[in-house]
N, CA, C and O atoms as CSV, one atom per row, in Angstrom:
chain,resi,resn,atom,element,x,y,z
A,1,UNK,N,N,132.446,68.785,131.614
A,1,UNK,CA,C,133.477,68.702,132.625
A,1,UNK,C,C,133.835,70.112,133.104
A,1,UNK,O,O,133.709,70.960,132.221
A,2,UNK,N,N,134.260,70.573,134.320
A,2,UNK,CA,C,133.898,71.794,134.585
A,2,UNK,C,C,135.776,71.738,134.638
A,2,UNK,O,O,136.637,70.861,134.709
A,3,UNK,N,N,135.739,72.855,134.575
A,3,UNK,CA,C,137.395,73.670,134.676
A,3,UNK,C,C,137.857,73.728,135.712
A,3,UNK,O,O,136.988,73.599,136.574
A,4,UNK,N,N,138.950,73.881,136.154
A,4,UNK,CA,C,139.789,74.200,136.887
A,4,UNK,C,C,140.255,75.513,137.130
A,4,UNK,O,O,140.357,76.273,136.167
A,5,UNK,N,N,140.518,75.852,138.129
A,5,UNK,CA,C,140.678,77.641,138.101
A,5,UNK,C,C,141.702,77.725,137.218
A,5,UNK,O,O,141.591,78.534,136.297
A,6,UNK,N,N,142.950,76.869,137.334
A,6,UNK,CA,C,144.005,77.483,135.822
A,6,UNK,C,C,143.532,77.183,134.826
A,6,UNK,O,O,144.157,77.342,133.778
A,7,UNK,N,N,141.958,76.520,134.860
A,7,UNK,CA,C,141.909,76.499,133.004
A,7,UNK,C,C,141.181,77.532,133.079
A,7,UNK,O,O,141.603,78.489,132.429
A,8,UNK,N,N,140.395,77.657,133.545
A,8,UNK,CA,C,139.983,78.908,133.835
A,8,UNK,C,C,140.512,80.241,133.223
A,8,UNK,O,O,140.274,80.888,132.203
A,9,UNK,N,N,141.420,80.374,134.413
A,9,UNK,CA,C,142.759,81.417,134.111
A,9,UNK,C,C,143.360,81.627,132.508
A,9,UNK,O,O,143.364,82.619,131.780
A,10,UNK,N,N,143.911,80.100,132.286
A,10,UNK,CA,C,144.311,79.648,130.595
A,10,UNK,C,C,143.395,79.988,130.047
A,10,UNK,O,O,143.560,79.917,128.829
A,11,UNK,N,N,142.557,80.303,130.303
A,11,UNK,CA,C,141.143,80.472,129.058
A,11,UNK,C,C,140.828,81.938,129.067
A,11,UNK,O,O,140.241,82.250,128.031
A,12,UNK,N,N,141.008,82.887,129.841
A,12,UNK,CA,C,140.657,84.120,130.396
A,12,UNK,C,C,142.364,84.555,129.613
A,12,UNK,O,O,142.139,85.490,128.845
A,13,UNK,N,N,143.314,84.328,129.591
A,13,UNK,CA,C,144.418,84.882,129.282
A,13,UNK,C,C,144.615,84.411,127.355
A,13,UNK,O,O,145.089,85.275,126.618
A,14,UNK,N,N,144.186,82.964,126.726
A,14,UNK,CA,C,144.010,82.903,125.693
A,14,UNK,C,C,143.434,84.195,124.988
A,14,UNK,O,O,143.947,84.989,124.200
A,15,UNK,N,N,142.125,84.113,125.584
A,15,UNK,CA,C,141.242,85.303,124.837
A,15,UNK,C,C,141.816,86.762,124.798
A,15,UNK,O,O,141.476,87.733,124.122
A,16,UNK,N,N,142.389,86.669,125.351
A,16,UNK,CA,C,143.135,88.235,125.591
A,16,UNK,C,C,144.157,87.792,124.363
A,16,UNK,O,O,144.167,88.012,123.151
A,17,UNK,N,N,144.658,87.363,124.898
A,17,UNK,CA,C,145.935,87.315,123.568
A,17,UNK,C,C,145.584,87.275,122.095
A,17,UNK,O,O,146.114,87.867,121.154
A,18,UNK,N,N,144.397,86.298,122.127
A,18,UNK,CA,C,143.648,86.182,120.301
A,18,UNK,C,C,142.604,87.790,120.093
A,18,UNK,O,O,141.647,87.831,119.320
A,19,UNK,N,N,143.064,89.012,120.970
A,19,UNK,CA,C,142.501,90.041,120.858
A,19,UNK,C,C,143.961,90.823,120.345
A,19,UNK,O,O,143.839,91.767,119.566
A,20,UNK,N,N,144.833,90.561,120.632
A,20,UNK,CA,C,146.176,91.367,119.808
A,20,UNK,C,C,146.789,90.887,119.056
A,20,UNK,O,O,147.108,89.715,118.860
A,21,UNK,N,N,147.136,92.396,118.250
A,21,UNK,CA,C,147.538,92.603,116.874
A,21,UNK,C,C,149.088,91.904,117.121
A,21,UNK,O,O,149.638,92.016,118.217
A,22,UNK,N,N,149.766,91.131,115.920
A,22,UNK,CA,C,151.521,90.358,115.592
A,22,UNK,C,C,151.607,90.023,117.269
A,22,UNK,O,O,152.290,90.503,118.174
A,23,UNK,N,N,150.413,88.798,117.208
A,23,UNK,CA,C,150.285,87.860,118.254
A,23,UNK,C,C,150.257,86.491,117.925
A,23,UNK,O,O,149.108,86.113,117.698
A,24,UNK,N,N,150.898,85.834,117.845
A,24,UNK,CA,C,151.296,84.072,117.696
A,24,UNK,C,C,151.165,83.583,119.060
A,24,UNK,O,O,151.710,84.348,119.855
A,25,UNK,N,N,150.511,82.355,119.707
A,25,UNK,CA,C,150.745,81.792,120.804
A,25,UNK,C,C,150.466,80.258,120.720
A,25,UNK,O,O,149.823,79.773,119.789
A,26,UNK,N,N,150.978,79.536,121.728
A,26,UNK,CA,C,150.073,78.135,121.577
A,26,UNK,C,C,150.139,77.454,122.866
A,26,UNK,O,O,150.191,78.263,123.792
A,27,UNK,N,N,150.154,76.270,123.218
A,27,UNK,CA,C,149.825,75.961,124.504
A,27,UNK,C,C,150.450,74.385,124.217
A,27,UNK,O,O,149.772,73.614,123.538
A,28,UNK,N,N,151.678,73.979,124.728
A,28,UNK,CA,C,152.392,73.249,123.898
A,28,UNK,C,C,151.762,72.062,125.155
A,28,UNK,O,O,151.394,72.374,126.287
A,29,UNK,N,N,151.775,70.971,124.690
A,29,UNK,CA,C,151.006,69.581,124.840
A,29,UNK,C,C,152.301,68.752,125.719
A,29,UNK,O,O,153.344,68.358,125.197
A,30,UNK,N,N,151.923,68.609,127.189
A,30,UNK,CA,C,152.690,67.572,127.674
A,30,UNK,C,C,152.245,66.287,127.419
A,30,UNK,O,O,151.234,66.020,126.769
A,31,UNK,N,N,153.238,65.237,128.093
A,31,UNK,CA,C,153.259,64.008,128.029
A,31,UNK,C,C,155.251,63.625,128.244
A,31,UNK,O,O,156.197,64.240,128.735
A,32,UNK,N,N,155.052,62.190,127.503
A,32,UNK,CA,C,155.856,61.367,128.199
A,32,UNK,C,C,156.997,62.045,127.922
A,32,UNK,O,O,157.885,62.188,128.763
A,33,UNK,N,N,157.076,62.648,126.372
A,33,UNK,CA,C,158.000,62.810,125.484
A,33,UNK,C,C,158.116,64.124,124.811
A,33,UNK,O,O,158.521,64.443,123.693
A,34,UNK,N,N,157.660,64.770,125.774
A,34,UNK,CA,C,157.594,66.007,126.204
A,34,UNK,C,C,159.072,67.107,126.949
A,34,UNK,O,O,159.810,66.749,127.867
A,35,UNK,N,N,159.112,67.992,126.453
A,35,UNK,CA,C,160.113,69.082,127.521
A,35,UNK,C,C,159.601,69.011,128.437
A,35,UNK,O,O,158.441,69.396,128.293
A,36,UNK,N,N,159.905,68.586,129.797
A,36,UNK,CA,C,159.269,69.402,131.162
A,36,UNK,C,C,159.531,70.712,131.428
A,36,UNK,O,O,160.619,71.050,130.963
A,37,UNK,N,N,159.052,71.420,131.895
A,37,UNK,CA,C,159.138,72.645,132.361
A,37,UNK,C,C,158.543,73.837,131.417
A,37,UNK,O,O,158.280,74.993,131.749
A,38,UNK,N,N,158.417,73.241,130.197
A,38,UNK,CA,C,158.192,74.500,129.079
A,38,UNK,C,C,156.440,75.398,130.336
A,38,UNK,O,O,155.523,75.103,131.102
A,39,UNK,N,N,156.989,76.309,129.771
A,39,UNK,CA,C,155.510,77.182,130.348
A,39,UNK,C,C,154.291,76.838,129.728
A,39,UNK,O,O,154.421,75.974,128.860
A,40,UNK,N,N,153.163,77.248,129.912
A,40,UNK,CA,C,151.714,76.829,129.842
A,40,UNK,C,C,151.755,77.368,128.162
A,40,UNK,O,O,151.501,76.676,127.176
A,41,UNK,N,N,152.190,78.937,128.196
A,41,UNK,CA,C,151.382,79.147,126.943
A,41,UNK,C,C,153.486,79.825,126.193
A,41,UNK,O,O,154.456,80.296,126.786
A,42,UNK,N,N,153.331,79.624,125.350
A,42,UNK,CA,C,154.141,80.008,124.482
A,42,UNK,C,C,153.860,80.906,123.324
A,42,UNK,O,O,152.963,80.716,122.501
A,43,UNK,N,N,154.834,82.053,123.332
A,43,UNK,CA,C,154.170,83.346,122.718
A,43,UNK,C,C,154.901,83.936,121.919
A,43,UNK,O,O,156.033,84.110,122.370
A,44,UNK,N,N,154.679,84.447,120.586
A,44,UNK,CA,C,155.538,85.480,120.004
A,44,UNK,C,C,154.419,86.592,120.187
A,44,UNK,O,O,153.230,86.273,120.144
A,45,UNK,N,N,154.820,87.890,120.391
A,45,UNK,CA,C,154.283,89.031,120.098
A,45,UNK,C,C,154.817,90.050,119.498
A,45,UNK,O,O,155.194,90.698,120.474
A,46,UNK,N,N,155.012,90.441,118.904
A,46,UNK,CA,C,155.692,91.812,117.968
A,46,UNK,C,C,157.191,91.668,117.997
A,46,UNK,O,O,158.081,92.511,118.114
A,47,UNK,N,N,157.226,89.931,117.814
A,47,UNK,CA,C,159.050,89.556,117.199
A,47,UNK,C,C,159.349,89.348,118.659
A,47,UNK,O,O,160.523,89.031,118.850
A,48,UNK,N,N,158.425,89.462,120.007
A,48,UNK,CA,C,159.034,88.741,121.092
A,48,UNK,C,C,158.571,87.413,121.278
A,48,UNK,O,O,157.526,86.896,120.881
A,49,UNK,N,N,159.753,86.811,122.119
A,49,UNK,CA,C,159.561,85.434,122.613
A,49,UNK,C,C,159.171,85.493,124.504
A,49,UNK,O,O,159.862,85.629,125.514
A,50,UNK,N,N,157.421,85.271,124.175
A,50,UNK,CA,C,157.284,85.353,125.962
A,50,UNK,C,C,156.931,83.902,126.337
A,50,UNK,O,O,156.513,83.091,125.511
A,51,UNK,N,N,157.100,83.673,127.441
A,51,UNK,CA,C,156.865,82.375,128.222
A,51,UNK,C,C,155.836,82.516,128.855
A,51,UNK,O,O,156.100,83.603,129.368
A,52,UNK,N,N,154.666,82.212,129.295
A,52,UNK,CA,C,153.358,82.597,130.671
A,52,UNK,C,C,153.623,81.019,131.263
A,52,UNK,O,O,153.384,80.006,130.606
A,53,UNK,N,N,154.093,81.032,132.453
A,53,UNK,CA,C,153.547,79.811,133.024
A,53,UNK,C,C,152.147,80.389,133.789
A,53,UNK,O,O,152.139,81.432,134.443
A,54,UNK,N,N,151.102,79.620,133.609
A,54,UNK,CA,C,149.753,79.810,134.409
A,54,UNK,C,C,149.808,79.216,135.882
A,54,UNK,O,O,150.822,78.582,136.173
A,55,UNK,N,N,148.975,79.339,136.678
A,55,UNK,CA,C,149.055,79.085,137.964
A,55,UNK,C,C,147.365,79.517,138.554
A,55,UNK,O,O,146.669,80.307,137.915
A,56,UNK,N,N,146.988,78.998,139.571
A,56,UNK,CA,C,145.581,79.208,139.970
A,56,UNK,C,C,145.790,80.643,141.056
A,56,UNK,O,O,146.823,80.707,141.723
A,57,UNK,N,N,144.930,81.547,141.142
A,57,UNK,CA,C,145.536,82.438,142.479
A,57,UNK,C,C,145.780,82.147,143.883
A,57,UNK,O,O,145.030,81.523,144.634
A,58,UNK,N,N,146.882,82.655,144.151
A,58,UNK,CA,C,147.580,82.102,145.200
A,58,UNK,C,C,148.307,81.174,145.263
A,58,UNK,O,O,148.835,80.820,146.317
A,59,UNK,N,N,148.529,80.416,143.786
A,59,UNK,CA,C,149.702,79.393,143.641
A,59,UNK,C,C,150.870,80.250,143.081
A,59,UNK,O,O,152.010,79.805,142.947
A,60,UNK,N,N,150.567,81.272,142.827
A,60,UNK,CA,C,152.050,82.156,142.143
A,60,UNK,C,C,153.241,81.509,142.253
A,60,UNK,O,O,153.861,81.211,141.233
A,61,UNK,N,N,153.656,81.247,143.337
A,61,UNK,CA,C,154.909,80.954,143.881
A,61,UNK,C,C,155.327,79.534,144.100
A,61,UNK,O,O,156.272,79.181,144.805
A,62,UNK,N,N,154.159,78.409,143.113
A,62,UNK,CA,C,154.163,77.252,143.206
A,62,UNK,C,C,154.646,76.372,142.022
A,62,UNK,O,O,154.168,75.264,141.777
A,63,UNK,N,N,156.030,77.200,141.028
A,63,UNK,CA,C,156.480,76.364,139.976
A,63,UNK,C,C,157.303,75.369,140.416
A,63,UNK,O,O,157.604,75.478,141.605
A,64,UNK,N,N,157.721,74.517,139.889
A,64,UNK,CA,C,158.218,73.431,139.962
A,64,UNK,C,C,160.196,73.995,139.764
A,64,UNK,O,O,160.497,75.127,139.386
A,65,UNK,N,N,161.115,73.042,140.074
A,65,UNK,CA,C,162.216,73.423,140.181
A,65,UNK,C,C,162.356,73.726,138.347
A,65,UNK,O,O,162.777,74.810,137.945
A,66,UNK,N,N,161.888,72.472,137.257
A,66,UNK,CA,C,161.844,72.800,136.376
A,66,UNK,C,C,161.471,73.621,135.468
A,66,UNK,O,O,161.986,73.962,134.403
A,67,UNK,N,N,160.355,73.957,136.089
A,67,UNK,CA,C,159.504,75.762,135.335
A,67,UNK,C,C,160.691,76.555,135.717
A,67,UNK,O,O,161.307,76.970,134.735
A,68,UNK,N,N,161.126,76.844,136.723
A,68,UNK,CA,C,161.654,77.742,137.155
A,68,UNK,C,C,162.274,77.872,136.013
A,68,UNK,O,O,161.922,78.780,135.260
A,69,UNK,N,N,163.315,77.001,135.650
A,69,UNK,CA,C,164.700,76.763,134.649
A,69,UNK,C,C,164.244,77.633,133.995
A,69,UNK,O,O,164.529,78.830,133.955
A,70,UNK,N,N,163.157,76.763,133.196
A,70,UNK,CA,C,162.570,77.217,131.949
A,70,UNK,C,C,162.489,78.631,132.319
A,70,UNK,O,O,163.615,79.109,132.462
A,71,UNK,N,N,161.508,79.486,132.527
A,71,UNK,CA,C,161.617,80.519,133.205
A,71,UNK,C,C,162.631,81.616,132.747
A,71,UNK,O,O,162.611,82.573,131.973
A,72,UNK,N,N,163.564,81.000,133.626
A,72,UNK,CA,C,165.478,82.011,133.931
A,72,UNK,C,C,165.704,81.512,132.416
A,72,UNK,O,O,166.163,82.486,131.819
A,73,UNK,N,N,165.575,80.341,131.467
A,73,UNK,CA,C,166.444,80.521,130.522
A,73,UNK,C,C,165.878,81.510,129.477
A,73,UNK,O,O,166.485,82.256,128.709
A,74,UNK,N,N,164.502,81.310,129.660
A,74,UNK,CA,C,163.781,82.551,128.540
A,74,UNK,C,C,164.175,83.730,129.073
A,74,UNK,O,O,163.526,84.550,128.423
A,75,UNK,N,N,164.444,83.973,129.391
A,75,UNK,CA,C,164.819,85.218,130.136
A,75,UNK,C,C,165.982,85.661,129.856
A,75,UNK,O,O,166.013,86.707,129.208
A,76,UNK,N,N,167.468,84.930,130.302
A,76,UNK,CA,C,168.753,85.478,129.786
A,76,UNK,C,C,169.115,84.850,128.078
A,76,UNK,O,O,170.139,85.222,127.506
A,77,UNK,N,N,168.285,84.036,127.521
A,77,UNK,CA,C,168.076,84.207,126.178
A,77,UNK,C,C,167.616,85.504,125.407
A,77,UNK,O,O,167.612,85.479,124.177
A,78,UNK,N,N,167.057,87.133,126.391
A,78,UNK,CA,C,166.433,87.703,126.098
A,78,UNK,C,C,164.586,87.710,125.744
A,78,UNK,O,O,164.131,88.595,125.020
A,79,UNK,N,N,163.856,86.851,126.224
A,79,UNK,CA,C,162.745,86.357,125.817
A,79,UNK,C,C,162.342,87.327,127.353
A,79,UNK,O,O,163.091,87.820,128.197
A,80,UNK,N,N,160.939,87.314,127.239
A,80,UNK,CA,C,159.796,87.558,128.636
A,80,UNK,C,C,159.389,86.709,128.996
A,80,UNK,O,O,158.843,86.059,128.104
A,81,UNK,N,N,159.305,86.012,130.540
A,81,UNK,CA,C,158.716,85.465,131.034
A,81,UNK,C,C,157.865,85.508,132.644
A,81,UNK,O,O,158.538,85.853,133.615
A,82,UNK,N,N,157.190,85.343,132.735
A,82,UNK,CA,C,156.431,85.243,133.907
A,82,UNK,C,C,155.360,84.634,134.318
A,82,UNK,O,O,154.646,84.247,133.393
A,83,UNK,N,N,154.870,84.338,135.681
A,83,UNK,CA,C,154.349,83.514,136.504
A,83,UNK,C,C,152.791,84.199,136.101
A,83,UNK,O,O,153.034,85.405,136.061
A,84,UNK,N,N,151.617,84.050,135.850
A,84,UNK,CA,C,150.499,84.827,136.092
A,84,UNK,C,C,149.456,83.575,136.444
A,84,UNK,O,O,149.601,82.386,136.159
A,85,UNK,N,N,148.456,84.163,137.090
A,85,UNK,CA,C,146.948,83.830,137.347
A,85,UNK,C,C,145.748,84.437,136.839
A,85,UNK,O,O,144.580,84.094,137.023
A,86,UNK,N,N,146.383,85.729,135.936
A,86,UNK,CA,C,144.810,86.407,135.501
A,86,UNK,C,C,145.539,86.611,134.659
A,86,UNK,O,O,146.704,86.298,134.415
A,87,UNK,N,N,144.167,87.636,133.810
A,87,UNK,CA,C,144.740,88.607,132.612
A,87,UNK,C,C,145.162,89.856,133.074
A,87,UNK,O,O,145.447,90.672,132.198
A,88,UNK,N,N,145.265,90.183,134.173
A,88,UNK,CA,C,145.184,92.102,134.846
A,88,UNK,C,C,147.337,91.397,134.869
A,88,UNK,O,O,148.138,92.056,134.207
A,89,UNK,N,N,147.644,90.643,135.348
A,89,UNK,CA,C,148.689,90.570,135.402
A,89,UNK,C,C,149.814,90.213,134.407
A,89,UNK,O,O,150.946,90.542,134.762
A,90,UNK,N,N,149.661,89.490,133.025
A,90,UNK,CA,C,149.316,89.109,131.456
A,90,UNK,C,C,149.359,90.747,131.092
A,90,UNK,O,O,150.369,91.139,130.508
A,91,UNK,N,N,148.207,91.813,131.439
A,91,UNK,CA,C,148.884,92.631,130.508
A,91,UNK,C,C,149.867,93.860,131.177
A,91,UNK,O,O,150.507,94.791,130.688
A,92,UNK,N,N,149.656,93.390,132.464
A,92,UNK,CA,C,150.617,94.440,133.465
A,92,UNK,C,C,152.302,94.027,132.573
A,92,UNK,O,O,152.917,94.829,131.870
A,93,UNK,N,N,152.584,93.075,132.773
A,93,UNK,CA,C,153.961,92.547,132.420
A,93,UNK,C,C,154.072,92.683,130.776
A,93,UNK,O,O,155.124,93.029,130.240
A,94,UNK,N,N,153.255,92.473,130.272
A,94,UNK,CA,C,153.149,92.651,128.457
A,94,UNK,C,C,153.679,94.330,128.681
A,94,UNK,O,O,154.783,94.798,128.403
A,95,UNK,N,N,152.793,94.847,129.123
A,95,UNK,CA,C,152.948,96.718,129.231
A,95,UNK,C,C,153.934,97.258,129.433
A,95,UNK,O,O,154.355,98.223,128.794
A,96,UNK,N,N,154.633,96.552,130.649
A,96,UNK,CA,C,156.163,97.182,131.198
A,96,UNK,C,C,157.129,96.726,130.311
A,96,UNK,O,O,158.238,97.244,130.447
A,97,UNK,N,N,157.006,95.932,129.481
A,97,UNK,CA,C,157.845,94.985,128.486
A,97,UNK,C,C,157.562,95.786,127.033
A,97,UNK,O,O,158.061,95.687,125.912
A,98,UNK,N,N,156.428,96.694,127.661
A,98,UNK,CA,C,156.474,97.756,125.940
A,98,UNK,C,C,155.844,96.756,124.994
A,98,UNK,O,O,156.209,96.805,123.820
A,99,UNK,N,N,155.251,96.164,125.231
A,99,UNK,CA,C,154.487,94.944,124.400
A,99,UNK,C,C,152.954,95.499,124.230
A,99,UNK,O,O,152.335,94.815,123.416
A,100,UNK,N,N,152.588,96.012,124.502
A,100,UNK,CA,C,151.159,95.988,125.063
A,100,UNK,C,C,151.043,97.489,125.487
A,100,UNK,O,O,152.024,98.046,125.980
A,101,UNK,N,N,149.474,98.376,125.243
A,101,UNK,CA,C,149.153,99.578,125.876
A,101,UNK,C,C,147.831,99.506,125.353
A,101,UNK,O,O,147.246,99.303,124.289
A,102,UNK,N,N,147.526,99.853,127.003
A,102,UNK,CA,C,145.884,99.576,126.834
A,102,UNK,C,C,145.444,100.528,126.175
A,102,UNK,O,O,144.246,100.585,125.897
């Protein structure tokens, strides 16, 4: 079965992440009975809590009212979160967040 550009993407940004050091992540499983909105991949990295919602390029700007939430609440909980389509942008935001140096 061939991929989808966000699995794609999800798969190109996994591998990056299972390449760094006091990196935990997972990719939490929708359905009925499910949180809506949780982001694609869910992350601890060096005692942080990041959110990645994935997106195909050029959908950046295509979360749902509920991602969004999710989103803003990781966020003024103190957590990182953001919208990406690649890994160049995954470690741009890891980097400025002092998470990450190439």
């Amino acid at each position: 079965m061939a991929m989808t550009p966000e699995g794609k993407a999800k798969a190109q940004i996994k591998a990056f992440l299972k390449t760094l050091t006091d990196c935990f992540f997972f990719s939490p499983i929708g359905g009925p009975f499910a949180t809506h909105g949780i982001p694609d991949l869910v992350v601890c990295l060096k005692g942080r809590f990041v959110g990645i919602e994935v997106k195909r390029v050029g959908n950046e700007k295509g979360t749902t009212p509920l991602q969004d939430v999710a989103l803003q609440r990781i966020t003024e909980a103190g957590g990182l979160s953001f919208v990406a389509s690649d890994v160049t942008t995954v470690k741009t935001q890891l980097y400025l967040a002092g998470l990450y140096v190439p």
